[in-house]
Each structure stands twice: as structure tokens, then as C-alpha cells.
C-alpha positions in Angstrom: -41.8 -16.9 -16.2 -43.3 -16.9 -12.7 -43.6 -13.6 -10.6 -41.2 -14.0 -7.2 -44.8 -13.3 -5.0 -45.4 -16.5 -7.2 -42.6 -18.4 -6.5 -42.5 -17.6 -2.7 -46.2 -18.5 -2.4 -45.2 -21.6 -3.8 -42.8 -22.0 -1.7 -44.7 -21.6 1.6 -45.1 -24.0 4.1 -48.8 -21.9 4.7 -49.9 -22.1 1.2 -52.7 -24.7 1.3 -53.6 -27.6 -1.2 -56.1 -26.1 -3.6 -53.8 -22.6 -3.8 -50.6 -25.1 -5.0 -53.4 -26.8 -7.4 -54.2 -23.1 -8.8 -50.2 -22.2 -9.1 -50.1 -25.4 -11.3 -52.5 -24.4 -13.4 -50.7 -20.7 -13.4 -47.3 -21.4 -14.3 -45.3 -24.4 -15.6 -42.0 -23.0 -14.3 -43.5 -23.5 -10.5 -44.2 -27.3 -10.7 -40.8 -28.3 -9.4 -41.7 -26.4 -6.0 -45.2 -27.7 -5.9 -43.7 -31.0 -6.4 -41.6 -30.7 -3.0 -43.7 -28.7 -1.2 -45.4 -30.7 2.2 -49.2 -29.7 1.4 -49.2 -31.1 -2.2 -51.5 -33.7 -2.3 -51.5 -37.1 -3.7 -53.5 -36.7 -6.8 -51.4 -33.4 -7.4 -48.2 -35.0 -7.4 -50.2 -37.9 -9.8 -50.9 -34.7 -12.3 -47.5 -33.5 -12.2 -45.8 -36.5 -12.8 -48.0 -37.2 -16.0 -47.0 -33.9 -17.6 -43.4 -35.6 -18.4 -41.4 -32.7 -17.0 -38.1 -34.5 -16.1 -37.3 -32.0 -13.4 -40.8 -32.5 -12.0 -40.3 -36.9 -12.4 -37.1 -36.2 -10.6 -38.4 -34.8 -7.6 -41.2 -37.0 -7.6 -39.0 -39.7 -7.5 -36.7 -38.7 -4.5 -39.7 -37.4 -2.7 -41.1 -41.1 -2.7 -38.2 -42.5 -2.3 -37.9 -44.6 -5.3 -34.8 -44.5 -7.8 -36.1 -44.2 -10.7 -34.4 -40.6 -11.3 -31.2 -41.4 -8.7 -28.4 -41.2 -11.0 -26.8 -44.4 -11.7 -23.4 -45.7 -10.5 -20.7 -45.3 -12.8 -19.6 -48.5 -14.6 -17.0 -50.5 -13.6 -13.7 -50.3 -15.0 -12.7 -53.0 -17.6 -11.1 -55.8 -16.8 -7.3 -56.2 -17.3 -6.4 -58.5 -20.8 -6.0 -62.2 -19.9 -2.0 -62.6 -18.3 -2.0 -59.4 -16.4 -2.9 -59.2 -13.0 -4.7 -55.9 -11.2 -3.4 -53.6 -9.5 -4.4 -54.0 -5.7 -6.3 -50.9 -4.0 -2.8 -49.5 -2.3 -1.1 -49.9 -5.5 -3.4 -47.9 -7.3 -4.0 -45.0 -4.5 -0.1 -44.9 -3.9 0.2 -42.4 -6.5 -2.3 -40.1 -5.3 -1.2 -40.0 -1.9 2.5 -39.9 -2.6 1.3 -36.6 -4.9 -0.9 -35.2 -2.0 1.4 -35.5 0.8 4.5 -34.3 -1.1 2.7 -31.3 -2.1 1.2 -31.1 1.6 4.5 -31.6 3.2 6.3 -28.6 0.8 3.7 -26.2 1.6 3.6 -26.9 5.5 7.5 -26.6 5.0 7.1 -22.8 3.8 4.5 -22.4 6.1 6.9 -22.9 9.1 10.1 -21.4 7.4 7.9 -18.8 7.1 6.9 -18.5 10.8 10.3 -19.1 12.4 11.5 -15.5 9.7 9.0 -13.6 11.1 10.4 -14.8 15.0 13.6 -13.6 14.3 13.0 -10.3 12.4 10.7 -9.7 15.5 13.4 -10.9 18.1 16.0 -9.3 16.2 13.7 -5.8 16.4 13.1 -6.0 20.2 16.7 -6.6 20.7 17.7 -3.5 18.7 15.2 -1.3 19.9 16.0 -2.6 23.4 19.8 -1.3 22.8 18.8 2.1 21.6 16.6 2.9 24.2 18.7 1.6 27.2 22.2 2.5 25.4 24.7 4.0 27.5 26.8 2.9 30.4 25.2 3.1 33.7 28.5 3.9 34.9 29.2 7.5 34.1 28.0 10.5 35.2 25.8 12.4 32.9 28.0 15.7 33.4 32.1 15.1 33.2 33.9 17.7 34.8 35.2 18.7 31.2 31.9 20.4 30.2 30.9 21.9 33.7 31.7 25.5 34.4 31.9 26.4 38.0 29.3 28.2 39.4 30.6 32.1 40.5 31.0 32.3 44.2 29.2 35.4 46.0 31.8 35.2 48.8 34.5 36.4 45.9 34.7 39.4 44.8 35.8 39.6 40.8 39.1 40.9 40.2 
């Protein structure tokens, strides 16, 4: 297993040509990042490929550009017995999209319900905290004459 100082020097953009060629030779377990790295040189990347690493082949072969390690399509799908007739592309993605958008469509619908409860609990608490705090009727006087006791008078004398 390769050291992480080894792995980052392989990994450097800096690390020159005959360093990558000596981190080859080090440790197996590098050869993948040698094999991308910019400064590898041409007989290098010959070496590497003729070890028979698979990882190392497929990074060879993306890095030249061939595909010889792309992976292949998938096959196509049989062909429908002799008296049936196939399905055309919206027939067979109907499903799919009927599935999605139903799905789509009930979620967004809790999604709003959701958002107009929250507007009226809110509403409903600035309305109520709106009557608490200005309750009363602007009307009245704050003392009635019921629960004011008149002031003594200096002028009279008590009896």
C-alpha cells in the first residue's frame, strides 16, 4: 500500500518524468495516477499498459481517447413476436410520466395546503393578539363616578 506523501507526489502536477518513472517502480497501487498524470511520458504509459492492470488499460484508454475500455451500450431490447406491433415511444413513457406527475402533483398539493395553514394560524394570531392589546371601548372613561371618592375640601370644616 502506498504512503499518502506517495500518493500526493504522484499526484502532482510538479512531480517530473523520471520521479513518476521511480513511483512505478515503488508501488503498484500508484500506476493508476501515473497513468493520468500530465508529465507521464509516452514510453511510461507504453510500460504501464503492458503490465495488464485493467484499471491502468482503462485510463490509458480514455486518456488517448480510444474505446477500448468505454463501456458498451446496452443491448437492444428484443423484438416483439411476429403479429404484435411495438409500442411507440409516448406509449411506453406514458406510464412513467403519469407516475411522476401524479406523485409530483400530490406532494406540491400538501406543500401549498400546508402554506395557506400556516397563513391562517398566523392571521388568526395577529388578529387575536390585536384584540387583546387594543380591547376596550374608546368610549368610556377610565374612572366611572361609581369608584371615585371625592376629594375632602379644605374650605369645609368636618362635622
Amino acid at each position: 500500500m502506498a504512503s499518502a506523501d506517495l500518493v500526493r507526489e504522484s499526484q502532482d502536477p510538479s512531480t517530473t518524468p523520471a520521479r513518476l518513472a521511480e513511483l512505478a517502480q515503488i508501488d503498484r497501487s500508484l500506476w493508476p495516477a501515473i497513468a493520468v498524470h500530465p508529465a507521464a511520458y509516452p514510453s511510461l504509459l507504453d510500460w504501464l499498459g503492458q503490465q495488464g492492470d485493467p484499471t491502468v488499460n482503462a485510463v490509458l484508454a480514455l486518456r488517448s481517447g480510444s474505446s477500448a475500455a468505454a463501456p458498451t451500450p446496452p443491448a437492444a431490447p428484443p423484438a416483439p413476436p411476429v403479429g404484435q406491433t411495438e409500442p411507440t415511444v409516448a406509449a411506453q413513457a406514458a406510464p412513467a410520466a403519469v407516475g411522476t406527475t401524479g406523485d409530483a402533483n400530490s406532494k406540491n398539493l400538501w406543500v401549498v395546503g400546508g402554506m395557506v395553514a400556516v397563513v391562517l394560524l398566523l392571521i388568526g394570531g395577529v388578529a387575536f393578539g390585536a384584540t387583546k392589546v387594543f380591547d376596550g371601548d374608546d368610549d368610556k372613561d377610565e374612572a366611572t363616578s361609581a369608584l371615585t371618592v371625592d376629594a375632602p375640601s379644605w374650605t369645609t370644616r368636618p362635622p
